[in-house]
N, C-alpha and C positions, 0 to 999 in steps of 0.2 A: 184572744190576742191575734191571731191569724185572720181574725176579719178585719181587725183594726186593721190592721198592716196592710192590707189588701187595698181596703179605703184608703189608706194615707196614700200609698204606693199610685193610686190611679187619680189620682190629684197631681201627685207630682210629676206622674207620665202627660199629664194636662198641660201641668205649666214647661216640660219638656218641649212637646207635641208647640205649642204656641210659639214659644224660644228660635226652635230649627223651622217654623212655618217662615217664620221672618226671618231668620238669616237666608232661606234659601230665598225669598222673594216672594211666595205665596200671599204675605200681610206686608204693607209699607210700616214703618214706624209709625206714619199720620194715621194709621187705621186703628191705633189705641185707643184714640178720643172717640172715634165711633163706637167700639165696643164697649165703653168706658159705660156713651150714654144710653146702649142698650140693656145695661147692666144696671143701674142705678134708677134708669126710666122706667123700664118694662119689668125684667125678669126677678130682681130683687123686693120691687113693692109686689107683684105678684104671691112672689114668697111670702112676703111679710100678711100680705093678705088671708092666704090659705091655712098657714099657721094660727096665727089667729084667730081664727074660725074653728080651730079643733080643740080651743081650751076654754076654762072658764077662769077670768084671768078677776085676780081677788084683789082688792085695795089695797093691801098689804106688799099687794108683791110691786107696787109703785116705788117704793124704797129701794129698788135696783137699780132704777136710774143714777143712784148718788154714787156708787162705786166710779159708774164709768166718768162722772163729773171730777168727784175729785181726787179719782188717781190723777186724773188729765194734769188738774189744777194742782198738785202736788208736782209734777214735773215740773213746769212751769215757773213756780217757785226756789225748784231746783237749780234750773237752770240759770235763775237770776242770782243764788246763791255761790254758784260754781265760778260765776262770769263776774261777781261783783267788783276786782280789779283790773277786769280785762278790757276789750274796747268795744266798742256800741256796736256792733256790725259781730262780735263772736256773741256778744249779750243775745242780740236778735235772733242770731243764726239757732243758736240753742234751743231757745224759747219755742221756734217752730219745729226742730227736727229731733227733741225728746219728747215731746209732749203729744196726744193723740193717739189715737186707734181704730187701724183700719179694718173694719169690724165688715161693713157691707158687702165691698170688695174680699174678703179673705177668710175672718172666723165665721161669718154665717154658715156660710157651706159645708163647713166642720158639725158647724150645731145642728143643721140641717141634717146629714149624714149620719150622727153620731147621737145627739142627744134630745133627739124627737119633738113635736110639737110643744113641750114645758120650757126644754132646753133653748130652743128656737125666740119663746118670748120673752124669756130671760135676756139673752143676747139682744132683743130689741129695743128692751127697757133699758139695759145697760148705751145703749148705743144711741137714744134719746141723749141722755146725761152727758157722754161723749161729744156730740154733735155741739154743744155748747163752748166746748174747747176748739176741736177740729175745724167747725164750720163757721170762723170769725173773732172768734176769742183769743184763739193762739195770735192771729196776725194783728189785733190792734194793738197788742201789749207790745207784739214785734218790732210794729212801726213807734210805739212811745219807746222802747229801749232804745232804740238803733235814733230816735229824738228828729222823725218827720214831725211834718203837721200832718193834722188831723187825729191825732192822738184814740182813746179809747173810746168807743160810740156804742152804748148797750143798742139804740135803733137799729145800725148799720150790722151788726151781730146779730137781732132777731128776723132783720128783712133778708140776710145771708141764708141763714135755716128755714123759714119761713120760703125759699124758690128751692130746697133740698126734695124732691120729690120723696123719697125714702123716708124723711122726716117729716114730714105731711101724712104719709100713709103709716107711720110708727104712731103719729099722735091721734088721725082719726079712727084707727083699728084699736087702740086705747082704749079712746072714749066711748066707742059701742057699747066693747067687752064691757066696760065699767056699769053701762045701762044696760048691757047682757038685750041689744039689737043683735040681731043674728042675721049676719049678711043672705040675703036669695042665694039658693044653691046651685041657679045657675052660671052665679058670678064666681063662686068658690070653685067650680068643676072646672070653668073660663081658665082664674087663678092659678089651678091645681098643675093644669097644664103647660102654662107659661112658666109659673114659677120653677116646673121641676126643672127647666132647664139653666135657673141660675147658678148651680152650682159647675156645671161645663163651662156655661160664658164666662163665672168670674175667674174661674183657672186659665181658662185659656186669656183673656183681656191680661192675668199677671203677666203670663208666659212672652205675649207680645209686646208688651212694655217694659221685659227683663233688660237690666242695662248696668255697668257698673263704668262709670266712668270717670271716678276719681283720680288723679295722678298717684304714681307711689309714694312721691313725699306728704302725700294725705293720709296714707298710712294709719299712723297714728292717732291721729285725730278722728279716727273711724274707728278706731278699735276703743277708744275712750269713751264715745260716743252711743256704741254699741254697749260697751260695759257699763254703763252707767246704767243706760233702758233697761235692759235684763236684767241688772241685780235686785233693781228697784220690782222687776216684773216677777222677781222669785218673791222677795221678801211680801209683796200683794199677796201671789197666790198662797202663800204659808197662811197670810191671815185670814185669807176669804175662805180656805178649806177647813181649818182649823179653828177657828174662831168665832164667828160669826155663827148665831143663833137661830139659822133657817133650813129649810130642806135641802139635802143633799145633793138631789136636782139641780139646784140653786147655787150651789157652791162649787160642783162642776162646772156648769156654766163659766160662773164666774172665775177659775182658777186658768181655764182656755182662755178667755177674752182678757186675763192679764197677761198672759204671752203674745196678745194679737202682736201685728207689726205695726212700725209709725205708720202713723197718717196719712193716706196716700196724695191728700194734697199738701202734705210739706215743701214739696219739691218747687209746685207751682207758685205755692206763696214768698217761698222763698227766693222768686223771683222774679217778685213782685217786690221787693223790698230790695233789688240788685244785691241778693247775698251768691254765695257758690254755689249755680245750679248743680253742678258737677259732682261736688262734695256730697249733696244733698241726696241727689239720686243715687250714687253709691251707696251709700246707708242704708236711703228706703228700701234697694233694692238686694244687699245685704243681710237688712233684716224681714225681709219676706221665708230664705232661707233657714236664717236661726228659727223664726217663728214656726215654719213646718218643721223642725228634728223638735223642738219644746213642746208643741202641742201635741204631736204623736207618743213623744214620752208620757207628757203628761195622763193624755185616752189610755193608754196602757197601762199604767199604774191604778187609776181611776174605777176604769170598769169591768 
C-alpha cells in the first residue's frame, strides 16, 4: 500500500510540479502542444515498443481491444440518449466530452508503474479499440448531431488513426508479437530508454495544460457531466473485475483504464464544431483529478 501511494503521490507532485512551472512562467501555455507531441511522437511509442518486446502477446488476448471500443461506443449512444429532446449543439457537445479515454496521455503511466509489461499491453490493446472512438469516431457523429455537412466518413475516421503515431506503433508491435518477430535488442535497449521517460513527460504535459475555465453558472452541467462518466466508469469496472472470464492481469488493467479520464482531444474537437471550448476543458481537466483519487483507490484495493 505505501508503495502505491508513494507512486500515485509522485505523479501528482508531477502534474503539481508542471501546474506552478506555468503559472510561474517557466512553460507558456503554447508549450503544451510541444510536449503533447513529444509524448505521443517519441516517448509513448517508445514505451509501447519496449513493452512489447517483453511479452509474448497470444491471440486471445486481441479481444481487449473491444472493451476500449465499446465502452467508448456505449457512451456515445448515451449521450444521444440523454440529449434526445435537447438541441443539436448540447447533442454534439455530449457526444464528444462523455465518450473517450485518455489512455496514452494518462493511464499508460499508471500501467507502466503499476502493472508491468502484461499490464502495459493490455492497456495498449484496449487503447487500439479506443482510438476508433477518440480518434474520429466521436467527432463525425458530433458534426451529424449538431447537422453540418459532411456527415459520418468511415475513410476520414481511418485516415485520422492511420497519421496517430501511437496507433501505428499499437498495431505494428501487434502484428510482430502475433508472428512472434522479435524486435533487435538494439532498438529495444534504444526504446528502453526513451520510453522510460514517458511517464515524467505525460505528467508533467498534464500538469502544463491544467486549466479549469468554466464559468460558475456551468457548474452544473459539469457536475452532470462528470456524474454520468464515472458512474458509467464504476458500473464498467464492476463487470470487467468481476465478470469477465480472463486473467486477473487482464481485469486489472481493465478496471484502471475504465476510470481513465475523457479524451484529451475532446476539447480540441469540440472546437472544431464551435461548441464551449470553456465548458469542455473544465471537464477534461476535472476529470483528470477524479481519475487520479479512482485509480489509486482502485491499485489499492487491487494489489
Amino acid at each position: 500500500m505505501a508503495e502505491i501511494l508513494m507512486k500515485a503521490a509522485s505523479f501528482v507532485a508531477i502534474i503539481a510540479m508542471g501546474y506552478c512551472l506555468r503559472r510561474a512562467g517557466f512553460f507558456k501555455e503554447s508549450d503544451f502542444g510541444l510536449l503533447s507531441k513529444i509524448v505521443l511522437k517519441i516517448t509513448l511509442p517508445a514505451a509501447i515498443v519496449t513493452n512489447f518486446s517483453r511479452i509474448e502477446l497470444d491471440p486471445s488476448m486481441l479481444g481487449l481491444a473491444m472493451p476500449g471500443f465499446l465502452g467508448g461506443a456505449f457512451l456515445i449512444l448515451l449521450a444521444l440518449a440523454l440529449n434526445a429532446h435537447k438541441s443539436r449543439d448540447s447533442r454534439a457537445f455530449d457526444i464528444l466530452n462523455l465518450s473517450g479515454y485518455n489512455i496514452g496521455n494518462f493511464t499508460m503511466p499508471f500501467a507502466q508503474g503499476f502493472l508491468g509489461p502484461m499490464g502495459v499491453a493490455a492497456t495498449s490493446l484496449f487503447d487500439t479499440g479506443n482510438a476508433f472512438v477518440c480518434l474520429g469516431g466521436s467527432y463525425s457523429l458530433a458534426v451529424i448531431a449538431k447537422g453540418e455537412k459532411g456527415g459520418f466518413s468511415v475513410r476520414n475516421i481511418v485516415r485520422t488513426m492511420l497519421r496517430s503515431v501511437p496507433f501505428d506503433t499499437y498495431l505494428f508491435m501487434t502484428i510482430l508479437s502475433l508472428l512472434h518477430w522479435r524486435v533487435p535488442e538494439c532498438v529495444v535497449n534504444f526504446s528502453g530508454i526513451v520510453g522510460g521517460a514517458n511517464s515524467f513527460m505525460a505528467m508533467l504535459m498534464i500538469g502544463v495544460g491544467f486549466k479549469v475555465s468554466g464559468s460558475r453558472s456551468q457548474t452544473g452541467r459539469i457536475v452532470k457531466t462528470l456524474g454520468i462518466r464515472y458512474g458509467v466508469s464504476a458500473a464498467l469496472a464492476a463487470v470487467y473485475m468481476f465478470l469477465l472470464p480472463i486473467g486477473l492481469e487482464y481485469r486489472q488493467a481493465l478496471v484502471i483504464l475504465a476510470f481513465s479520464p475523457i479524451a484529451s482531444s475532446s476539447p480540441a474537437y469540440t472546437g472544431l464544431i464551435e461548441g464551449d471550448v470553456g465548458l469542455a476543458s473544465a471537464i477534461n481537466s476535472l476529470s483528470i483529478v477524479i481519475s487520479l483519487v479512482l485509480i489509486t483507490g482502485a491499485l489499492l484495493l487491487m494489489l
